[in-house]
C-alpha positions in Angstrom: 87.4 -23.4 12.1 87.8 -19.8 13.5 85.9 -17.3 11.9 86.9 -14.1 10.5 86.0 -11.6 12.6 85.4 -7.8 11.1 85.5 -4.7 12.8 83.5 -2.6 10.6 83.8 1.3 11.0 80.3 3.2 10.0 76.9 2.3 9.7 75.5 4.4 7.1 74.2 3.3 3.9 76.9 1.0 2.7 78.0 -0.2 5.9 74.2 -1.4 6.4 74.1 -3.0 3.2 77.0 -5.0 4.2 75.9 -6.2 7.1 72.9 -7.5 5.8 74.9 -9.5 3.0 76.9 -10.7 5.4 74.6 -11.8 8.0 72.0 -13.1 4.8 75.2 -16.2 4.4 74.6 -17.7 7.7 76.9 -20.5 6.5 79.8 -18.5 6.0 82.9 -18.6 8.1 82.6 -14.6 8.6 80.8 -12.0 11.1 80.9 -8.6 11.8 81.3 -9.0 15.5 81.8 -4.9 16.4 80.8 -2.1 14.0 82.1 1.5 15.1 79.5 4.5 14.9 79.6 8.6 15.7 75.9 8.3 17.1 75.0 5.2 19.4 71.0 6.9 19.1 70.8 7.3 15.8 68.1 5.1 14.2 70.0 2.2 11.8 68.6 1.4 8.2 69.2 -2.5 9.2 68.9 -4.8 12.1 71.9 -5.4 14.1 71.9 -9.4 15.7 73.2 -7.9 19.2 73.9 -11.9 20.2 77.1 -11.3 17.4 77.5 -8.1 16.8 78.5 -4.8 19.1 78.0 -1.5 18.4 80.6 0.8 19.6 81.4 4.6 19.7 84.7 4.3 20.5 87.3 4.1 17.3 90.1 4.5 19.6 89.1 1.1 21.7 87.7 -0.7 18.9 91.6 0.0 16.8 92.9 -1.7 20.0 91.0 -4.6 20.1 92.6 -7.7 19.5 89.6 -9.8 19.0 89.6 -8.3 15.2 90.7 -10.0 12.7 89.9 -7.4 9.2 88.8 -4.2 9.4 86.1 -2.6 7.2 86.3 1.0 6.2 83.4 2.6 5.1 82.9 5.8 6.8 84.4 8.0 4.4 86.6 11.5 4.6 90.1 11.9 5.3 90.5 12.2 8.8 89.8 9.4 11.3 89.5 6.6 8.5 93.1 7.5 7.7 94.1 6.9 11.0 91.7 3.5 11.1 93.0 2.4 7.9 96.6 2.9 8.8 96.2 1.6 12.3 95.0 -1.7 11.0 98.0 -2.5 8.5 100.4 -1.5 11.0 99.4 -4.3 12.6 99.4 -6.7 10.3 95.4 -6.9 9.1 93.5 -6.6 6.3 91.8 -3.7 5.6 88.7 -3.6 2.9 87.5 -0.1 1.9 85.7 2.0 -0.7 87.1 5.3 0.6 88.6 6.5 -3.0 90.0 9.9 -1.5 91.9 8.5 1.1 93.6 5.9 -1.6 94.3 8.4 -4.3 95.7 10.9 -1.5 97.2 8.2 0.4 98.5 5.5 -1.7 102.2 6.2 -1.3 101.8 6.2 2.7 100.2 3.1 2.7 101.7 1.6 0.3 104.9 1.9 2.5 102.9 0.6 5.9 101.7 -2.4 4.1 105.6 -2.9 2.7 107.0 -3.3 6.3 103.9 -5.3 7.2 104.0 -8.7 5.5 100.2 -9.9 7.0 98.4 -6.7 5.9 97.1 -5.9 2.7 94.9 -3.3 1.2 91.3 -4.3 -1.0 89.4 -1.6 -2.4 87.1 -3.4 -5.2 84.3 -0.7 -3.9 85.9 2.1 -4.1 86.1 2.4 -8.0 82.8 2.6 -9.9 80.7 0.6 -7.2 79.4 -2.3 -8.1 81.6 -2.9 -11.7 84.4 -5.7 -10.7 87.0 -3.2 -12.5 89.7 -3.5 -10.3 90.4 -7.6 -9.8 89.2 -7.9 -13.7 92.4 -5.5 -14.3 94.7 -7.0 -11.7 93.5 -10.6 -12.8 92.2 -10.8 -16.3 95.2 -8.5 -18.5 98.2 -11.2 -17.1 100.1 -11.2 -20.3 98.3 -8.4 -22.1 99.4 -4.9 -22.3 96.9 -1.9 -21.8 97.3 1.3 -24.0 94.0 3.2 -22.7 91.1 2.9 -20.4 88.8 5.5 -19.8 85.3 5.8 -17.9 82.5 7.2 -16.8 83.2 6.8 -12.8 80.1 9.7 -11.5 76.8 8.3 -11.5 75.6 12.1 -10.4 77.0 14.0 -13.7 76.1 11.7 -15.9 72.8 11.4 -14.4 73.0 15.2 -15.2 74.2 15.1 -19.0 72.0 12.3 -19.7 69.1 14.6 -19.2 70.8 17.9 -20.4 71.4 15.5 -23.8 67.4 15.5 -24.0 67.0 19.3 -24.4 64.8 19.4 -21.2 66.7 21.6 -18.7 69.9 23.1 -18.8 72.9 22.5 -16.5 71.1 24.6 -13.4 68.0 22.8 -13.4 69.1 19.7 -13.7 71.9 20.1 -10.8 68.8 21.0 -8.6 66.9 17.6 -9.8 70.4 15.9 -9.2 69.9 17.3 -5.6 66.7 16.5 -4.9 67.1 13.1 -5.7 69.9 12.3 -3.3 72.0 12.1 -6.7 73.8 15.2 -5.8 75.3 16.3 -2.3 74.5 20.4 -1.0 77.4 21.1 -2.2 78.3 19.2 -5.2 81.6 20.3 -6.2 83.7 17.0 -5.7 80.9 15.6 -8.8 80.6 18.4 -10.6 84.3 19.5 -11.1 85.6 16.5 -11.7 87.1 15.8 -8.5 85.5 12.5 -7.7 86.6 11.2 -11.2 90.3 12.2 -10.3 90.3 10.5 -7.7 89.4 7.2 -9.2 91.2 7.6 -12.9 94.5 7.7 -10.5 93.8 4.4 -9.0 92.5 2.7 -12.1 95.4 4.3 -13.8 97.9 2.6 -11.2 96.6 -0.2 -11.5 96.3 -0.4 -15.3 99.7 0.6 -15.9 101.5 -1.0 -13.1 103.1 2.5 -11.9 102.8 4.6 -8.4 99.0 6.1 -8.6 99.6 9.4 -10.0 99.4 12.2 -7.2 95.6 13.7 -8.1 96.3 17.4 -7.9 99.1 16.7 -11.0 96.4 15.6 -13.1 94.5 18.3 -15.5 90.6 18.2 -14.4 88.4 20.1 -15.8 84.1 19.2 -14.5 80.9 19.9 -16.0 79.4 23.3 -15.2 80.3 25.2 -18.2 78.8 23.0 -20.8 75.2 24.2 -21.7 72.3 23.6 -23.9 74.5 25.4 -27.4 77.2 22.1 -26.5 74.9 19.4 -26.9 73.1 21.3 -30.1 76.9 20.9 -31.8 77.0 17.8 -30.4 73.5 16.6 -31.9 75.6 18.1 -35.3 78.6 15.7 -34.8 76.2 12.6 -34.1 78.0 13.0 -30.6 76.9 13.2 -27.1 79.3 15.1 -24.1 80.3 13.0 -21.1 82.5 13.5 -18.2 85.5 11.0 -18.7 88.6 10.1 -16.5 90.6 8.8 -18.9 94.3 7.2 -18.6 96.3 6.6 -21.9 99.9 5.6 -23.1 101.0 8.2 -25.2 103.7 8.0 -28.7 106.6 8.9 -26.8 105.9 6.3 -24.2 104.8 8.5 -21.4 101.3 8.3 -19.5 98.7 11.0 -19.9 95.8 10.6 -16.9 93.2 13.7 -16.9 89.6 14.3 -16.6 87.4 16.5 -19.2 83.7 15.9 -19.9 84.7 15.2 -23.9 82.5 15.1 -27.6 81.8 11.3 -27.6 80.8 9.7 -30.9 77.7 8.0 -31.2 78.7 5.5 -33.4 81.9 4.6 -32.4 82.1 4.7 -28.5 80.2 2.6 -25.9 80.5 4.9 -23.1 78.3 7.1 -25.6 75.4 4.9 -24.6 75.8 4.6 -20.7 73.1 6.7 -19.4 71.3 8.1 -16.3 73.6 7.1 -13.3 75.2 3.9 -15.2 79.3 3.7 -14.9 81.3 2.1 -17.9 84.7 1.3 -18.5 86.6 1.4 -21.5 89.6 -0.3 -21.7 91.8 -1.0 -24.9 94.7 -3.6 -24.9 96.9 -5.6 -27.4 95.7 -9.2 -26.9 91.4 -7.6 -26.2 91.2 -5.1 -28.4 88.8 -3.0 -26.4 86.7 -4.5 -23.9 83.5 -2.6 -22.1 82.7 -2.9 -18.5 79.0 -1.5 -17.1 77.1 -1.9 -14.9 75.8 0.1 -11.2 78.4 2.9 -10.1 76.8 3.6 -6.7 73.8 2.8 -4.2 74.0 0.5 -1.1 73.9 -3.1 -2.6 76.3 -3.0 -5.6 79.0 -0.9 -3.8 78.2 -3.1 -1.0 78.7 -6.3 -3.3 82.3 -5.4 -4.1 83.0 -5.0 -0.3 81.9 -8.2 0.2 83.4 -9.6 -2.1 86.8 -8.6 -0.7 85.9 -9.7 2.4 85.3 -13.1 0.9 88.7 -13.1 -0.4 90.4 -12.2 2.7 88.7 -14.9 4.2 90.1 -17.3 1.6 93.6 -15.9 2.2 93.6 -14.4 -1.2 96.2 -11.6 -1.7 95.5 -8.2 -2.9 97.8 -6.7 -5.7 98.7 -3.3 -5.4 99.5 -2.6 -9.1 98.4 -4.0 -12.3 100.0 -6.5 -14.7 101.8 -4.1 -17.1 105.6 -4.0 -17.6 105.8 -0.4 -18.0 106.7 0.5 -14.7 108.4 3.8 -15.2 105.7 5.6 -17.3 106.5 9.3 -16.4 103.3 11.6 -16.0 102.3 13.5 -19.3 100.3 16.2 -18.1 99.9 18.3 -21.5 98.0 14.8 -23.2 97.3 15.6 -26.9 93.8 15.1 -28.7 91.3 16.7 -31.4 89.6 19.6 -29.1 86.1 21.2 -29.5 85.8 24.9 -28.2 82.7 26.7 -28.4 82.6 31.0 -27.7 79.6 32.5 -26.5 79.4 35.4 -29.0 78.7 39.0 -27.6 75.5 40.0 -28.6 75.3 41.6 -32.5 78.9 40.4 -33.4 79.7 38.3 -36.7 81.5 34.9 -36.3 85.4 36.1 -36.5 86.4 33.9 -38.8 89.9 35.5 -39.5 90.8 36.5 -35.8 89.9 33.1 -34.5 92.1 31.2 -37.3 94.9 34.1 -36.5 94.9 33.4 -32.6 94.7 29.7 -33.5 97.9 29.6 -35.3 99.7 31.8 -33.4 99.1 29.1 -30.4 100.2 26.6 -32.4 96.8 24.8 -32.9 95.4 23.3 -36.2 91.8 23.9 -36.7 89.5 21.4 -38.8 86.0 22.7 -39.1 83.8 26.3 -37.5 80.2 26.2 -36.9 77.9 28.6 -35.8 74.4 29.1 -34.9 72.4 31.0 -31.7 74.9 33.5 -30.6 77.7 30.9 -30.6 80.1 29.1 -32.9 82.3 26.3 -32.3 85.7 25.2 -33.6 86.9 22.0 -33.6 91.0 21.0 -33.9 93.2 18.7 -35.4 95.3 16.6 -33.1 97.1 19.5 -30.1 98.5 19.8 -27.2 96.4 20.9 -23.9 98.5 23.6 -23.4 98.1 25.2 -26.6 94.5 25.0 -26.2 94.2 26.2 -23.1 96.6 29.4 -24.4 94.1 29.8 -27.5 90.7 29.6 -25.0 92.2 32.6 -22.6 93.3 34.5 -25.5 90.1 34.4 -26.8 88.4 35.0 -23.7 89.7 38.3 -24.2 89.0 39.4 -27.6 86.1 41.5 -28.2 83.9 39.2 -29.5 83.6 36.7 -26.8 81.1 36.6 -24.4 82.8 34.4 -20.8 85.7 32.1 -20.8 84.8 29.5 -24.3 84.3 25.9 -22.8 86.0 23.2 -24.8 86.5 19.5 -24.3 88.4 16.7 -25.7 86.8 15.0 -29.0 86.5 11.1 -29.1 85.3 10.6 -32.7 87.7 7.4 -33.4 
């Protein structure tokens, strides 16, 4: 029988990891007979079998090369995997990849390629919370089920970070620093930080939960983790809550679907992705038939993320398809941007100034927003909301950026306390 033959485009961490899984099954019908690198010099973490397997430099060859059968994408960025990805399917292969960015950017584009090209498909287990089987448990496991919700932790690095800021040992600078010295955290770590990362995967997992077009990321409201200090998880503590950083994707009462991602106030008691901790990932999801059903396990590193990978491979070699959306029915779920939820805002008081109980509850209702409970304590005080819109709140949070009590722009999240 012919084996599959991979073309495998970088060799970094991942890429290694796969190779060595694949090479470990010597009995399987698959190798990775060229694998495409920037630097031809540059040491490898793994041993390379040069009898089967050729290293190349060339992308342009190599996407040429007819003696490839599925190609492997796991170099990352934008740029020449695009072009790699979209070269493959326009020929009619299969193309496994954990590049998230390029799928949440992209997925329209090759959506369309694949469409005109009935032998290619698209697998991407990897590229959603690593090493958690999220995607084919969604496309496979909800047949005849609806979803109303799923939300996650997807970023091993921030909640590496609010796991130890939850501990009242180092606030949000010292801990980024930690992150970073760890290899948790890139130089610059804006992608993890702000959210962007967790965009990126909340639109595919929300395409694929609903059934719908992957919602374009720059629609959805993001909001990351750098305001949040020590005072948040002290009201937290109060609440019996701890803060993470959620993508979350939900049906809403008028039928539309709300995707955004806020770190939120996350009950203690009620909520499993409460207790994921350290770099951990965890998936909520809530259906009719399931109720709601908890998926953990490693988000990141070179074996689990390299697991998934291989697992699609596997399935390419077994001429299993790959489903582009999920099972729903809803199929023309229009984008709620301005999602609705109980909020918590805390304002950094200037220094010697009384908690303005009457302004605040005056600004409140002039924005339209319901407030449930104040609390104060060292140089801050908190409110928290009844149900509101996003826009009201984020009206109320500017307007009282500007008052002369406050002290910075207030943070505020999204409370999960049911």
């Amino acid at each position: 029988m012919k084996p599959l033959r991979i073309g495998m485009y970088g060799g970094g961490t991942v890429g290694g990891g796969v190779y060595e899984l694949i090479m470990k099954n010597k009995a399987s019908n698959i190798v990775i007979s060229k694998i495409c690198v920037r630097d031809l010099n540059k040491p490898r973490t793994f041993q390379i079998d040069e009898s089967v397997t050729t290293l190349t430099a060339d992308a342009e060859e190599m996407m040429k090369s007819d003696d490839i059968d599925c190609v492997v994408e796991v170099m990352g960025g934008t740029g020449l995997a695009k072009k790699v990805v979209e070269s493959a399917l326009k020929q009619g292969k299969p193309v496994v990849t954990a590049n998230k960015t390029l799928l949440a950017e992209h997925w329209g584009e090759l959506q369309d390629i694949i469409k005109n090209n009935q032998t290619a498909s698209l697998h991407w287990e990897a590229a959603v919370c690593g090493g958690i089987p999220i995607i084919q448990t969604l496309q496979s496991c909800y047949t005849g089920d609806e979803i109303s919700s799923i939300a996650g932790i997807c970023n091993g690095t921030t909640n590496y970070m609010l796991t130890k800021m939850s501990t009242g040992a180092a606030d949000y600078d010292d801990v980024l620093k930690e992150a970073q010295e760890l290899g948790y955290a890139e130089a610059d770590p804006t992608a993890d930080v702000e959210g962007h990362d967790v965009r990126a995967k909340i639109a595919l997992l929300a395409g694929v939960a609903f059934g719908v077009p992957v919602p374009p990321v720059d629609k959805i409201p993001c909001v990351g983790i750098s305001k949040i200090t020590s005072a948040d998880f002290g009201y937290a503590s109060q609440m019996n809550s701890t803060i993470k950083l959620l993508g979350t994707a939900k049906k809403t009462a008028e039928n539309k679907l709300a995707v955004y991602v806020s770190p939120a106030m996350v009950s203690m008691q009620v909520h499993s992705v409460a207790h994921c901790s350290g770099v951990g990932n965890v998936v909520s999801v809530t259906s009719s038939n399931l109720g709601t059903c908890s998926y953990s396990g490693p988000g990141a590193g070179r074996y689990p993320t390299a697991n998934s990978i291989v697992a699609d491979i596997y399935r390419v070699a077994s001429g299993a398809s790959s489903n582009a959306v999920g099972t729903s029915d809803a199929k023309e779920l229009e984008l709620d941007c301005n999602y609705v939820a109980k909020f918590y805002v805390r304002v950094s008081l200037v220094k010697g100034m009384n908690v303005p109980v009457a302004e605040t509850g005056a600004l409140a209702e002039k924005h339209g927003v319901s407030i449930n409970s104040i609390m104060s304590g060292d140089g801050n005080f908190c409110v928290t909301t009844n149900d509101s819109k996003l826009g009201n709140i984020q009206v109320f949070v500017e307007e009282l950026a500007k008052t002369t009590f406050c002290n910075g722009m207030p943070c505020f999240m999204p409370l999960l306390s049911n």
